[in-house]
N, C-alpha and C positions, 0 to 999 in steps of 0.2 A: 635334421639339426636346425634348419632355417625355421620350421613351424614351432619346436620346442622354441626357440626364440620369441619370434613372434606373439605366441600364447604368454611366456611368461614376461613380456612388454606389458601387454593386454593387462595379466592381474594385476603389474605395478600402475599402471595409468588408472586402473578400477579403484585399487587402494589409494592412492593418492585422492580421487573423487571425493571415495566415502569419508577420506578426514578432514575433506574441508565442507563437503555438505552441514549446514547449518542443522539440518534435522537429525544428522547422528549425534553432533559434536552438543549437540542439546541436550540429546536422551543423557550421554555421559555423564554429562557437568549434572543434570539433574542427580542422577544416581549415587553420585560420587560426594556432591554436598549433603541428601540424604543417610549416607550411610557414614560418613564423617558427624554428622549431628547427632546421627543414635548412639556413636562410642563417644563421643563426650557427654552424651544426656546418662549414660549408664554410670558415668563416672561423679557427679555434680546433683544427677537429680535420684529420691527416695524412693523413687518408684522400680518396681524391680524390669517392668515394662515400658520403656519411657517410649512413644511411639509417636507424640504429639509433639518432639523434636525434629523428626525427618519429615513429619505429614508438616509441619511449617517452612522446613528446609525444603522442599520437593515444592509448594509452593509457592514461596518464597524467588526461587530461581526461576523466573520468566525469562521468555526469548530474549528480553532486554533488559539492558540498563537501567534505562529509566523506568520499567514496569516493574523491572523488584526493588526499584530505591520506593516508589510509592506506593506499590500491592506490599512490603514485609512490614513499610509502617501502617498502614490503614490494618493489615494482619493482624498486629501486636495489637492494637488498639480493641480490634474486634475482642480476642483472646480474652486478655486483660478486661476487657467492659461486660465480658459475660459471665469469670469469675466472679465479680464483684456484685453483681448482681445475684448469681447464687449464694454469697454466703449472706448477703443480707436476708436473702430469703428463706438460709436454713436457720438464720439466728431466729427467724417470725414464726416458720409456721414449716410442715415437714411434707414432705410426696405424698403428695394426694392427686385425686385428676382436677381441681377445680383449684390446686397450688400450682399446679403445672400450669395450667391454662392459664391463667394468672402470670408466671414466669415466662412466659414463651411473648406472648404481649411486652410486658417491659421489656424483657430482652428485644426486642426487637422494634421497639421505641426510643430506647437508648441507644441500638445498631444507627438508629436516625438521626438520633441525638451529634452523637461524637462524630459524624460523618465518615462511616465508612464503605461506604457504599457497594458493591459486588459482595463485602462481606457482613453485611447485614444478616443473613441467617448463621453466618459461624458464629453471633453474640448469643442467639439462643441456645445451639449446638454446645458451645462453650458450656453455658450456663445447667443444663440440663443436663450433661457429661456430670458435672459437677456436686450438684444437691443429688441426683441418682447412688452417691456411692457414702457410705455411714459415715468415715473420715473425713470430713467435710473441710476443715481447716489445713491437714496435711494436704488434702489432694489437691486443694483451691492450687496451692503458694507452688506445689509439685509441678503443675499445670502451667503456671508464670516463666515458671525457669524455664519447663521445657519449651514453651514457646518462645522465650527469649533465645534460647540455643540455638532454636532453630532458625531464626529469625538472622541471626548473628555468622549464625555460621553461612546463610543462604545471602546477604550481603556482601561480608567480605569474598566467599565465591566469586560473586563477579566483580568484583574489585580487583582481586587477584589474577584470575582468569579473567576476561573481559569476553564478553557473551558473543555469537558470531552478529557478521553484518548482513542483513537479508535483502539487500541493494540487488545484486545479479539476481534472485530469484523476481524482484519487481521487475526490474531490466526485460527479464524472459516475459514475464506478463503482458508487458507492454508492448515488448514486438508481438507476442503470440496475436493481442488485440487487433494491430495495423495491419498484420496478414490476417485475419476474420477478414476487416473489411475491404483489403483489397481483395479478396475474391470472390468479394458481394460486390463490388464496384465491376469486376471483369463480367461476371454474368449477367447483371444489367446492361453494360457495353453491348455483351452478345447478342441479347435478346431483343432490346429496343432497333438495334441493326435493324432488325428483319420484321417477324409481323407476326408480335407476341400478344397471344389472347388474354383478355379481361383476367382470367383465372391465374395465368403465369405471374403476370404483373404484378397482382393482389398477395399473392405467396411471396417475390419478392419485398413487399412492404410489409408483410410479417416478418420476414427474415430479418429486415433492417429494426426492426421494434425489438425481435432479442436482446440485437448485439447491448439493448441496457443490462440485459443480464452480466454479462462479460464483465460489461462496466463497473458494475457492482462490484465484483469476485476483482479484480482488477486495483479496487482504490483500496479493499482488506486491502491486501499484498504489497499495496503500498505502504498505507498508514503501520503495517508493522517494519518495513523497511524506513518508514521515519521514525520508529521509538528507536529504531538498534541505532542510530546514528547520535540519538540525541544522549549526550552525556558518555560518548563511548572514548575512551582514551586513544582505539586503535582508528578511530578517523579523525582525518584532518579535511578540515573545511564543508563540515558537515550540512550546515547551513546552506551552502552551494548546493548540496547533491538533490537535498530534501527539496528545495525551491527549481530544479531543472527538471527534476521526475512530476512533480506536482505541478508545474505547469504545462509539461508535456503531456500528461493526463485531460488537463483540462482542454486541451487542442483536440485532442484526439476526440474527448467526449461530443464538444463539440461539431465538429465533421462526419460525429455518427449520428447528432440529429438534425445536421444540416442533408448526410443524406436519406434519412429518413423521410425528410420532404420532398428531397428528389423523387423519394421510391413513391411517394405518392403523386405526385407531380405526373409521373409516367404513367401511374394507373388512372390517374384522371382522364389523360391522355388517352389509352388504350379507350375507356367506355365511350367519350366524345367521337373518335374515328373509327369507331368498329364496323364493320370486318378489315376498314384499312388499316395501313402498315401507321406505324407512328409519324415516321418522318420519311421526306424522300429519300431515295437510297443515297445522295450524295451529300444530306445531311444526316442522314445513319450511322454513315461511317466516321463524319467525324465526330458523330456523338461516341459513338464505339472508343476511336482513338485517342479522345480526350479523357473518357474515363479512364482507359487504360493507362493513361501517361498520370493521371492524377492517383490512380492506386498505387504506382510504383512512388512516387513522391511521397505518401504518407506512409509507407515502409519506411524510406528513406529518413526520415522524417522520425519514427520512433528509433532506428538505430541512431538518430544523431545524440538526442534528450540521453540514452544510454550508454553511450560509450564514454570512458572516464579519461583515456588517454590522448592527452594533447592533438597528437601526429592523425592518428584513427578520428579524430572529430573535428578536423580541418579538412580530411576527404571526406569524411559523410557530410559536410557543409557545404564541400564542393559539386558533391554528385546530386544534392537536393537542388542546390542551387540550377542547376542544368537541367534535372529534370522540369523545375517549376517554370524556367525560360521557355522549353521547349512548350508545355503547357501551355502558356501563355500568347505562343504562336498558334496553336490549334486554335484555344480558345475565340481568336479574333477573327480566324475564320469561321468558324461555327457563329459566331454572332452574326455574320455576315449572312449565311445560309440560312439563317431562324427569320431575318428581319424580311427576307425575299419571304419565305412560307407564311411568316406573319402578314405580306402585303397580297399575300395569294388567298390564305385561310384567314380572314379578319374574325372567323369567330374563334378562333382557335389562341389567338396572341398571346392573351394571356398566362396561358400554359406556356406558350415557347419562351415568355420573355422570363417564366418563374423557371426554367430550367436554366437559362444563362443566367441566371440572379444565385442561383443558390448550387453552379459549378463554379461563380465567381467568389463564394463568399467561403468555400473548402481553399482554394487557390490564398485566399486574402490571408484566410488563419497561419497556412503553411509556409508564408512568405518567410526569411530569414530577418529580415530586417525589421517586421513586425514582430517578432521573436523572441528577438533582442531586445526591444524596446519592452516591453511585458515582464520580459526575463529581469530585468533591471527595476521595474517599476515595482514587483512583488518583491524581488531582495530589499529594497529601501522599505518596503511596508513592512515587511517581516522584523526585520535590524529594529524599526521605529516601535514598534510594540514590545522587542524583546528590551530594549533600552527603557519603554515606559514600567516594564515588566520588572526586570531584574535591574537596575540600573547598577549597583557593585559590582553585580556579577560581571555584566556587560564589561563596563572601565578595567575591569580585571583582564580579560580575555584581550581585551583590546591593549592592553597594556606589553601581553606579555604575546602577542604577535609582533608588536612593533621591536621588540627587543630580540625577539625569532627572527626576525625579517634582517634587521639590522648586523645577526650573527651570521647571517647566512650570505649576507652582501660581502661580509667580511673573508669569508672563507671561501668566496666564489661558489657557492651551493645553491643563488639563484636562480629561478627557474619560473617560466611559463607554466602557469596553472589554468586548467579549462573550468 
Protein backbone atom coordinates (compact mmCIF):
# COMPACT_ATOMS: atom_id res chain seq x y z
CA UNK A 1 0.00 0.00 0.00
CA UNK A 2 2.80 2.24 1.11
CA UNK A 3 4.65 1.75 -2.58
CA UNK A 4 1.21 2.25 -4.46
CA UNK A 5 1.35 5.53 -2.62
CA UNK A 6 4.43 6.48 -3.15
CA UNK A 7 4.26 5.69 -7.08
CA UNK A 8 1.17 7.55 -7.32
CA UNK A 9 2.94 10.86 -5.41
CA UNK A 10 5.70 10.25 -7.92
CA UNK A 11 3.18 10.67 -11.14
CA UNK A 12 1.50 13.61 -9.43
CA UNK A 13 4.88 15.60 -8.62
CA UNK A 14 5.91 14.19 -12.66
CA UNK A 15 2.57 15.92 -13.81
CA UNK A 16 2.67 18.81 -12.12
CA UNK A 17 6.58 19.26 -13.70
CA UNK A 18 5.26 18.78 -17.18
CA UNK A 19 2.57 21.62 -16.67
CA UNK A 20 4.76 24.06 -15.85
CA UNK A 21 7.81 23.22 -18.14
CA UNK A 22 7.99 25.98 -20.40
CA UNK A 23 8.57 23.49 -23.39
CA UNK A 24 5.28 21.54 -23.11
CA UNK A 25 3.20 24.50 -22.12
CA UNK A 26 4.64 25.93 -25.60
CA UNK A 27 4.11 23.02 -27.77
CA UNK A 28 0.24 23.59 -26.34
CA UNK A 29 -0.35 27.13 -26.80
CA UNK A 30 1.34 26.72 -30.23
CA UNK A 31 -1.23 23.94 -31.23
CA UNK A 32 -4.09 25.32 -29.85
CA UNK A 33 -3.69 29.10 -31.34
CA UNK A 34 -3.03 27.02 -34.76
CA UNK A 35 -5.85 24.99 -34.80
CA UNK A 36 -8.30 28.04 -33.31
CA UNK A 37 -6.91 30.05 -36.55
CA UNK A 38 -7.82 27.28 -39.04
CA UNK A 39 -11.74 27.19 -37.66
CA UNK A 40 -11.94 30.73 -38.00
CA UNK A 41 -10.01 31.00 -41.42
CA UNK A 42 -12.60 28.18 -42.74
CA UNK A 43 -15.23 30.46 -41.66
CA UNK A 44 -14.20 34.19 -42.95
CA UNK A 45 -11.65 33.12 -45.63
CA UNK A 46 -12.81 31.56 -49.74
CA UNK A 47 -10.55 29.29 -49.71
CA UNK A 48 -11.76 25.91 -49.19
CA UNK A 49 -8.10 25.06 -47.53
CA UNK A 50 -7.08 27.89 -45.64
CA UNK A 51 -3.80 26.68 -44.04
CA UNK A 52 -1.86 30.00 -44.29
CA UNK A 53 -3.89 30.98 -40.97
CA UNK A 54 -2.46 28.42 -38.53
CA UNK A 55 1.09 28.34 -40.57
CA UNK A 56 1.01 32.22 -39.40
CA UNK A 57 -0.62 31.37 -36.04
CA UNK A 58 1.94 28.56 -35.22
CA UNK A 59 4.37 31.32 -36.11
CA UNK A 60 3.10 33.84 -34.92
CA UNK A 61 3.21 32.29 -31.15
CA UNK A 62 6.90 32.58 -30.00
CA UNK A 63 8.37 31.66 -26.76
CA UNK A 64 7.57 35.28 -26.02
CA UNK A 65 5.96 38.11 -25.58
CA UNK A 66 7.82 40.37 -27.09
CA UNK A 67 9.06 37.99 -30.02
CA UNK A 68 5.37 37.58 -31.32
CA UNK A 69 4.40 41.28 -30.63
CA UNK A 70 7.44 41.93 -33.27
CA UNK A 71 7.87 38.49 -35.36
CA UNK A 72 3.49 38.64 -36.18
CA UNK A 73 3.95 42.22 -37.27
CA UNK A 74 7.21 42.01 -39.41
CA UNK A 75 4.96 38.56 -40.47
CA UNK A 76 2.04 40.45 -41.81
CA UNK A 77 4.14 42.80 -43.34
CA UNK A 78 6.25 40.02 -45.15
CA UNK A 79 2.75 38.43 -46.18
CA UNK A 80 1.14 41.46 -47.20
CA UNK A 81 4.62 42.81 -49.33
CA UNK A 82 4.65 39.56 -51.26
CA UNK A 83 1.02 39.52 -52.40
CA UNK A 84 1.46 42.82 -53.70
CA UNK A 85 4.12 42.20 -55.52
CA UNK A 86 2.57 39.16 -57.22
CA UNK A 87 -0.34 40.74 -58.34
CA UNK A 88 1.56 43.61 -59.79
CA UNK A 89 3.46 40.98 -61.51
CA UNK A 90 0.38 39.04 -62.73
CA UNK A 91 -1.11 42.32 -63.98
CA UNK A 92 2.64 42.62 -66.38
CA UNK A 93 3.58 39.62 -67.52
CA UNK A 94 2.49 35.69 -66.43
CA UNK A 95 4.92 32.41 -65.15
CA UNK A 96 7.67 32.11 -66.97
CA UNK A 97 11.20 31.11 -65.62
CA UNK A 98 12.71 34.59 -66.41
CA UNK A 99 9.14 36.10 -64.65
CA UNK A 100 9.91 34.16 -61.74
CA UNK A 101 13.48 35.06 -61.59
CA UNK A 102 12.55 38.48 -61.96
CA UNK A 103 9.76 38.07 -59.02
CA UNK A 104 11.90 36.36 -56.63
CA UNK A 105 14.62 39.46 -56.81
CA UNK A 106 11.91 42.12 -56.12
CA UNK A 107 10.34 40.08 -53.70
CA UNK A 108 13.17 39.96 -51.88
CA UNK A 109 14.17 43.55 -52.37
CA UNK A 110 11.26 44.86 -51.12
CA UNK A 111 11.65 41.72 -48.09
CA UNK A 112 14.64 44.68 -47.54
CA UNK A 113 12.79 47.33 -48.40
CA UNK A 114 9.79 47.22 -45.66
CA UNK A 115 12.20 45.75 -43.13
CA UNK A 116 11.50 42.68 -42.12
CA UNK A 117 14.18 40.87 -41.58
CA UNK A 118 14.27 36.86 -40.65
CA UNK A 119 11.16 37.07 -42.99
CA UNK A 120 12.73 38.25 -45.89
CA UNK A 121 12.33 35.08 -47.93
CA UNK A 122 8.40 34.60 -46.83
CA UNK A 123 8.03 38.00 -49.34
CA UNK A 124 9.08 35.76 -52.09
CA UNK A 125 7.39 32.60 -50.88
CA UNK A 126 4.44 34.72 -50.42
CA UNK A 127 4.67 36.06 -53.78
CA UNK A 128 5.35 33.08 -55.68
CA UNK A 129 2.46 31.05 -53.78
CA UNK A 130 0.58 33.66 -55.29
CA UNK A 131 1.05 34.40 -59.26
CA UNK A 132 1.57 30.16 -59.36
CA UNK A 133 -2.22 29.76 -58.97
CA UNK A 134 -4.76 31.12 -62.32
CA UNK A 135 -7.14 33.15 -59.56
CA UNK A 136 -4.79 35.48 -59.10
CA UNK A 137 -6.91 38.31 -57.45
CA UNK A 138 -9.20 35.97 -55.19
CA UNK A 139 -6.24 34.13 -53.94
CA UNK A 140 -3.99 37.48 -53.40
CA UNK A 141 -6.94 39.08 -51.04
CA UNK A 142 -7.69 35.11 -49.63
CA UNK A 143 -4.05 35.11 -48.53
CA UNK A 144 -4.35 38.72 -46.66
CA UNK A 145 -7.13 37.41 -44.59
CA UNK A 146 -5.54 34.43 -43.78
CA UNK A 147 -2.55 35.78 -42.68
CA UNK A 148 -4.29 38.35 -40.82
CA UNK A 149 -6.31 35.50 -38.88
CA UNK A 150 -3.48 34.19 -38.28
CA UNK A 151 -1.56 36.85 -37.09
CA UNK A 152 -4.49 38.01 -34.82
CA UNK A 153 -5.40 35.08 -33.48
CA UNK A 154 -1.54 34.27 -32.59
CA UNK A 155 -1.46 37.84 -30.68
CA UNK A 156 -4.22 37.99 -28.72
CA UNK A 157 -2.97 34.07 -27.60
CA UNK A 158 -0.48 35.43 -25.77
CA UNK A 159 -2.26 38.40 -24.69
CA UNK A 160 -4.70 36.20 -23.32
CA UNK A 161 -2.62 33.38 -22.08
CA UNK A 162 0.70 34.93 -21.34
CA UNK A 163 3.54 32.84 -22.71
CA UNK A 164 5.78 30.96 -19.90
CA UNK A 165 8.77 32.53 -18.09
CA UNK A 166 12.17 30.86 -19.09
CA UNK A 167 14.10 32.56 -15.96
CA UNK A 168 14.60 28.95 -14.02
CA UNK A 169 15.70 27.20 -17.09
CA UNK A 170 18.63 30.37 -17.40
CA UNK A 171 18.93 30.03 -13.37
CA UNK A 172 19.84 26.14 -14.25
CA UNK A 173 22.34 27.26 -16.98
CA UNK A 174 23.97 29.34 -14.97
CA UNK A 175 24.58 27.26 -11.95
CA UNK A 176 25.22 24.19 -14.35
CA UNK A 177 28.18 26.77 -15.71
CA UNK A 178 29.72 27.64 -12.00
CA UNK A 179 29.90 23.96 -11.32
CA UNK A 180 31.87 23.39 -14.89
CA UNK A 181 34.23 25.59 -13.54
CA UNK A 182 34.52 24.59 -10.16
CA UNK A 183 35.57 21.29 -11.14
CA UNK A 184 38.04 22.70 -13.44
CA UNK A 185 39.31 24.85 -10.58
CA UNK A 186 39.39 21.56 -7.98
CA UNK A 187 41.49 19.63 -10.61
CA UNK A 188 43.85 22.21 -11.14
CA UNK A 189 44.12 22.52 -7.18
CA UNK A 190 45.00 18.71 -7.49
CA UNK A 191 47.42 18.74 -9.87
CA UNK A 192 49.52 21.72 -9.36
CA UNK A 193 49.72 20.16 -5.62
CA UNK A 194 51.82 17.64 -6.77
CA UNK A 195 54.18 17.33 -10.02
CA UNK A 196 51.96 17.60 -12.88
CA UNK A 197 53.64 17.04 -16.35
CA UNK A 198 53.84 19.66 -19.33
CA UNK A 199 51.20 17.46 -21.06
CA UNK A 200 48.61 17.48 -17.95
CA UNK A 201 48.73 21.16 -17.63
CA UNK A 202 48.36 21.95 -21.45
CA UNK A 203 44.99 19.68 -21.48
CA UNK A 204 43.98 21.58 -18.42
CA UNK A 205 44.29 24.96 -20.57
CA UNK A 206 42.27 23.39 -23.20
CA UNK A 207 39.70 22.48 -20.93
CA UNK A 208 39.50 26.12 -19.61
CA UNK A 209 39.42 27.47 -23.47
CA UNK A 210 36.03 25.39 -23.85
CA UNK A 211 34.23 26.50 -20.96
CA UNK A 212 33.62 29.64 -23.86
CA UNK A 213 31.51 27.09 -25.44
CA UNK A 214 29.22 26.85 -22.40
CA UNK A 215 29.41 30.45 -22.36
CA UNK A 216 27.90 30.72 -25.58
CA UNK A 217 25.04 28.07 -25.15
CA UNK A 218 24.58 29.89 -21.70
CA UNK A 219 23.96 33.84 -22.86
CA UNK A 220 21.06 31.89 -25.66
CA UNK A 221 19.41 30.73 -22.55
CA UNK A 222 19.63 33.83 -21.22
CA UNK A 223 18.72 36.25 -23.78
CA UNK A 224 15.51 34.02 -24.30
CA UNK A 225 14.97 34.35 -20.58
CA UNK A 226 15.15 38.25 -21.27
CA UNK A 227 12.53 38.38 -24.19
CA UNK A 228 9.94 36.07 -21.82
CA UNK A 229 10.30 38.82 -19.13
CA UNK A 230 10.03 41.79 -21.28
CA UNK A 231 6.37 42.84 -21.84
CA UNK A 232 5.15 39.77 -19.93
CA UNK A 233 2.02 40.73 -17.51
CA UNK A 234 2.88 37.62 -15.29
CA UNK A 235 6.29 39.45 -14.09
CA UNK A 236 6.76 42.01 -11.90
CA UNK A 237 9.97 43.78 -11.79
CA UNK A 238 11.18 42.40 -14.77
CA UNK A 239 13.90 44.79 -15.37
CA UNK A 240 15.46 43.66 -11.85
CA UNK A 241 15.70 39.93 -12.87
CA UNK A 242 17.00 40.60 -16.55
CA UNK A 243 19.96 43.17 -15.10
CA UNK A 244 20.80 40.37 -11.95
CA UNK A 245 21.06 37.33 -14.48
CA UNK A 246 23.04 39.39 -17.12
CA UNK A 247 25.36 40.73 -14.82
CA UNK A 248 25.82 37.56 -13.20
CA UNK A 249 26.76 36.10 -16.53
CA UNK A 250 28.98 38.67 -17.13
CA UNK A 251 31.19 37.71 -13.69
CA UNK A 252 31.06 34.53 -14.44
CA UNK A 253 32.33 34.91 -18.16
CA UNK A 254 34.76 36.81 -16.84
CA UNK A 255 36.49 34.42 -13.98
CA UNK A 256 36.46 31.87 -16.87
CA UNK A 257 38.92 33.92 -18.70
CA UNK A 258 40.57 35.04 -15.81
CA UNK A 259 41.14 31.41 -15.20
CA UNK A 260 42.00 30.60 -18.42
CA UNK A 261 45.10 32.54 -17.76
CA UNK A 262 45.68 30.88 -14.60
CA UNK A 263 45.43 27.50 -16.68
CA UNK A 264 48.13 28.98 -18.67
CA UNK A 265 50.13 30.64 -16.14
CA UNK A 266 50.53 26.87 -14.59
CA UNK A 267 51.52 25.49 -17.91
CA UNK A 268 54.07 28.10 -18.34
CA UNK A 269 55.01 27.21 -15.14
CA UNK A 270 55.15 23.43 -15.52
CA UNK A 271 57.78 23.77 -19.11
CA UNK A 272 59.99 26.49 -16.95
CA UNK A 273 60.55 23.87 -13.98
CA UNK A 274 60.27 20.65 -15.56
CA UNK A 275 60.82 17.55 -14.22
CA UNK A 276 60.11 19.84 -10.92
CA UNK A 277 57.14 19.94 -9.03
CA UNK A 278 55.61 23.57 -9.57
CA UNK A 279 55.52 24.89 -6.25
CA UNK A 280 56.94 23.74 -2.90
CA UNK A 281 54.80 21.34 -1.27
CA UNK A 282 53.77 23.96 1.43
CA UNK A 283 52.93 26.29 -1.26
CA UNK A 284 50.95 23.50 -3.18
CA UNK A 285 48.81 23.12 -0.91
CA UNK A 286 47.74 26.38 -0.44
CA UNK A 287 47.51 26.88 -3.99
CA UNK A 288 45.27 23.58 -3.77
CA UNK A 289 43.17 25.15 -0.98
CA UNK A 290 42.66 28.48 -2.30
CA UNK A 291 41.37 27.10 -5.46
CA UNK A 292 39.21 24.99 -3.64
CA UNK A 293 37.86 27.59 -1.42
CA UNK A 294 37.45 30.04 -4.68
CA UNK A 295 35.40 27.22 -6.52
CA UNK A 296 32.89 26.77 -3.91
CA UNK A 297 32.49 30.86 -3.80
CA UNK A 298 31.62 31.00 -7.59
CA UNK A 299 29.03 28.30 -7.03
CA UNK A 300 27.96 30.26 -4.21
CA UNK A 301 28.05 33.06 -6.22
CA UNK A 302 25.64 31.76 -9.29
CA UNK A 303 23.13 30.43 -6.85
CA UNK A 304 22.92 33.91 -5.28
CA UNK A 305 22.42 35.99 -9.09
CA UNK A 306 19.50 33.16 -9.23
CA UNK A 307 17.56 32.86 -6.42
CA UNK A 308 14.42 35.10 -6.46
CA UNK A 309 13.32 34.74 -2.88
CA UNK A 310 14.18 37.50 -0.49
CA UNK A 311 15.06 34.99 2.76
CA UNK A 312 17.03 32.30 0.20
CA UNK A 313 19.45 35.32 -1.14
CA UNK A 314 20.19 36.82 2.13
CA UNK A 315 21.72 33.14 2.96
CA UNK A 316 23.34 32.71 -0.29
CA UNK A 317 24.84 36.34 0.34
CA UNK A 318 25.73 35.19 3.64
CA UNK A 319 27.49 31.80 2.78
CA UNK A 320 29.41 33.73 -0.23
CA UNK A 321 30.26 36.25 1.98
CA UNK A 322 32.27 33.64 4.30
CA UNK A 323 33.45 31.73 1.83
CA UNK A 324 35.14 34.78 -0.04
CA UNK A 325 36.63 35.93 3.86
CA UNK A 326 37.81 32.63 4.23
CA UNK A 327 39.50 33.01 0.68
CA UNK A 328 40.91 35.81 1.40
CA UNK A 329 42.89 34.48 4.53
CA UNK A 330 44.36 31.73 2.43
CA UNK A 331 44.98 34.04 -0.24
CA UNK A 332 47.38 36.21 2.02
CA UNK A 333 49.10 33.39 2.93
CA UNK A 334 49.85 32.11 -0.30
CA UNK A 335 51.12 35.54 -1.20
CA UNK A 336 53.40 35.25 1.57
CA UNK A 337 54.67 31.79 0.31
CA UNK A 338 55.06 32.97 -3.45
CA UNK A 339 57.07 36.06 -2.41
CA UNK A 340 59.70 33.58 -0.34
CA UNK A 341 59.79 31.13 -3.75
CA UNK A 342 59.99 34.28 -5.72
CA UNK A 343 63.11 35.47 -3.63
CA UNK A 344 64.42 31.92 -3.88
CA UNK A 345 63.53 31.26 -7.79
CA UNK A 346 64.24 34.98 -9.22
CA UNK A 347 63.77 33.69 -12.65
CA UNK A 348 60.59 32.28 -11.97
CA UNK A 349 58.76 35.59 -10.26
CA UNK A 350 56.97 36.51 -12.72
CA UNK A 351 54.92 33.42 -13.14
CA UNK A 352 54.41 33.41 -9.24
CA UNK A 353 53.37 37.00 -8.94
CA UNK A 354 50.87 36.29 -12.39
CA UNK A 355 49.31 33.51 -10.38
CA UNK A 356 48.42 35.78 -7.24
CA UNK A 357 47.40 38.63 -9.64
CA UNK A 358 44.94 36.80 -11.49
CA UNK A 359 43.51 34.44 -7.93
CA UNK A 360 43.23 38.02 -6.87
CA UNK A 361 41.34 39.49 -9.76
CA UNK A 362 38.38 36.05 -9.64
CA UNK A 363 38.21 36.93 -5.62
CA UNK A 364 37.84 41.06 -6.68
CA UNK A 365 34.87 40.08 -9.31
CA UNK A 366 33.08 37.75 -6.67
CA UNK A 367 33.35 40.43 -3.98
CA UNK A 368 29.55 41.40 -2.69
CA UNK A 369 30.15 44.70 -2.41
CA UNK A 370 31.65 45.12 -5.71
CA UNK A 371 28.36 43.40 -6.95
CA UNK A 372 26.29 45.64 -5.76
CA UNK A 373 27.97 48.48 -6.96
CA UNK A 374 27.84 47.07 -10.87
CA UNK A 375 24.43 45.71 -10.08
CA UNK A 376 23.25 49.38 -9.32
CA UNK A 377 25.41 50.96 -12.06
CA UNK A 378 23.84 48.75 -14.93
CA UNK A 379 20.14 49.21 -13.52
CA UNK A 380 20.62 53.17 -13.86
CA UNK A 381 22.29 52.56 -17.39
CA UNK A 382 19.54 50.30 -18.44
CA UNK A 383 16.36 52.83 -16.86
CA UNK A 384 18.65 55.81 -18.61
CA UNK A 385 18.25 54.36 -22.07
CA UNK A 386 14.91 52.80 -21.60
CA UNK A 387 13.72 56.55 -20.65
CA UNK A 388 15.90 58.02 -23.68
CA UNK A 389 14.02 55.09 -25.56
CA UNK A 390 10.34 55.01 -24.66
CA UNK A 391 10.02 58.06 -22.66
CA UNK A 392 5.77 57.73 -22.22
CA UNK A 393 6.11 54.54 -21.88
CA UNK A 394 8.56 54.87 -19.09
CA UNK A 395 6.41 57.93 -17.16
CA UNK A 396 3.67 55.44 -17.56
CA UNK A 397 5.00 52.41 -15.70
CA UNK A 398 6.44 54.79 -13.43
CA UNK A 399 3.35 56.29 -12.75
CA UNK A 400 1.36 53.40 -12.02
CA UNK A 401 4.21 51.81 -9.61
CA UNK A 402 3.94 54.68 -7.50
CA UNK A 403 0.16 54.42 -7.14
CA UNK A 404 0.88 50.30 -6.64
CA UNK A 405 3.38 51.03 -4.14
CA UNK A 406 1.14 53.67 -2.51
CA UNK A 407 -1.94 50.84 -2.52
CA UNK A 408 0.08 48.50 -1.03
CA UNK A 409 1.40 50.80 1.82
CA UNK A 410 -2.12 51.28 2.35
CA UNK A 411 -3.20 47.80 2.79
CA UNK A 412 -0.07 46.82 4.68
CA UNK A 413 0.87 44.55 1.50
CA UNK A 414 4.52 45.93 1.70
CA UNK A 415 7.23 44.05 1.29
CA UNK A 416 11.05 43.62 0.63
CA UNK A 417 11.77 42.86 -2.85
CA UNK A 418 15.32 41.26 -3.77
Amino acid sequence: MRDVRERTESLERLVKKQRRDPVVVQTLRSAAAATIAYVIALRLSPEQLPLTAPLTALLVVQVTLYATLTNGIRRVNSVVAGVLVAIAFSLLVGLTWWSLALLILAALAVGHLVRVDEYVPEVAISAMLVLGVTTVGDTAWARVVETLIGAVVGLGFNLLLAPPVWVDQAGESIEGLARRLRQLMLSMGEEVAGRPPVEQTAARLHEARRLDHDIVEVDAALRQAEDSLRLNPRVREGLLHRVVLRTGLDTLEICTVVLRVLARSFTDLAKERDPEPLFTPPTGAAVEQLLAEIADAVVSFAVLVTTSVSANAESAEARLAAELQTAAATRDKLAQLLREEAERETRHWQLFGAVLTEVNRILDELDTENRTRRLLEELDRVSQEQRARMPRLTRLRERLGVQEQLWRNRTGMGGRFR
